[in-house]
C-alpha positions in Angstrom: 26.2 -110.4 -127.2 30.1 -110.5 -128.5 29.7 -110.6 -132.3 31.8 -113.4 -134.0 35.6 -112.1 -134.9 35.9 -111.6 -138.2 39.9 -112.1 -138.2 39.7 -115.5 -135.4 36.5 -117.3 -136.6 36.9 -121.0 -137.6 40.3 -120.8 -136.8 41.5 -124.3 -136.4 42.7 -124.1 -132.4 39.2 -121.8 -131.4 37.0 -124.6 -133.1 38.8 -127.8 -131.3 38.9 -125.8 -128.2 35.2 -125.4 -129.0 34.6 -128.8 -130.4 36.1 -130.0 -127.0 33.6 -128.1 -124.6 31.0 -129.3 -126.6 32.0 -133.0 -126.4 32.4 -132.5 -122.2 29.7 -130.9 -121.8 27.0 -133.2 -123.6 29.2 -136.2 -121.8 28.5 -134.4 -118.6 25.0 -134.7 -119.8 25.0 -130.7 -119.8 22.9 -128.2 -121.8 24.1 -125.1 -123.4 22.2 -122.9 -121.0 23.1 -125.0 -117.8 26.9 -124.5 -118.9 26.4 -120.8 -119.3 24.8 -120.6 -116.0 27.1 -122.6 -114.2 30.1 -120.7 -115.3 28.8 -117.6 -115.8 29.0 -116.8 -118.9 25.7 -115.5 -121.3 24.4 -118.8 -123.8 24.6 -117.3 -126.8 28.7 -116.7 -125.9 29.2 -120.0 -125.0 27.8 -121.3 -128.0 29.9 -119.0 -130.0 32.7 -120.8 -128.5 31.6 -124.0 -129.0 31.5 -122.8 -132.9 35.1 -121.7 -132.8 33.9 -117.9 -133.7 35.4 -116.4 -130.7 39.1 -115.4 -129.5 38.1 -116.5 -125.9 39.5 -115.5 -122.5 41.8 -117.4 -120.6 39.5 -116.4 -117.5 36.4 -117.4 -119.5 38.1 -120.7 -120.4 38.8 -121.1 -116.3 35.4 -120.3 -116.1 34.1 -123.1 -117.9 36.7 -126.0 -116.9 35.3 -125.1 -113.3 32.1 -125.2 -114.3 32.6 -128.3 -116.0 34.6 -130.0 -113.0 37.8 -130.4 -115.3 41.7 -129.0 -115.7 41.6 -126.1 -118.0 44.1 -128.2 -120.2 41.4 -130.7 -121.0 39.9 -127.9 -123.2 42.9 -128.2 -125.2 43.6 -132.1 -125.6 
């Protein structure tokens, strides 16, 4: 498991990214772990993400809007 960055953690754009896969994914009626397996990506990551304590990957961020049945941009509104 990816340990949180220590220079990118809470920053403001990471934690609405984050905020925003949360919000789409319980809306989607989702659970962390069916998310992870769906796009691939371990739980403990994802949740990570959700937290805004990770620089994430474009490809990750793909990864999930597929997953989640969205345009990447929505991860970003």
């Amino acid at each position: 498991m990816a340990k949180p960055s220590s220079i990118h953690s809470g920053n403001k754009t990471l934690v609405k990214i984050g905020q925003n896969i949360r919000k789409i994914r319980l809306s989607k009626g989702f659970s962390q772990e069916a998310l992870a397996l769906l796009s691939g990506i371990d739980r403990s990551y994802l949740g990570g993400i959700e937290r805004g304590e990770h620089n994430v990957a474009v490809i990750n961020l793909e990864k999930i809007a597929q997953a989640l049945e969205i345009p990447i941009a929505n991860l970003f509104k």
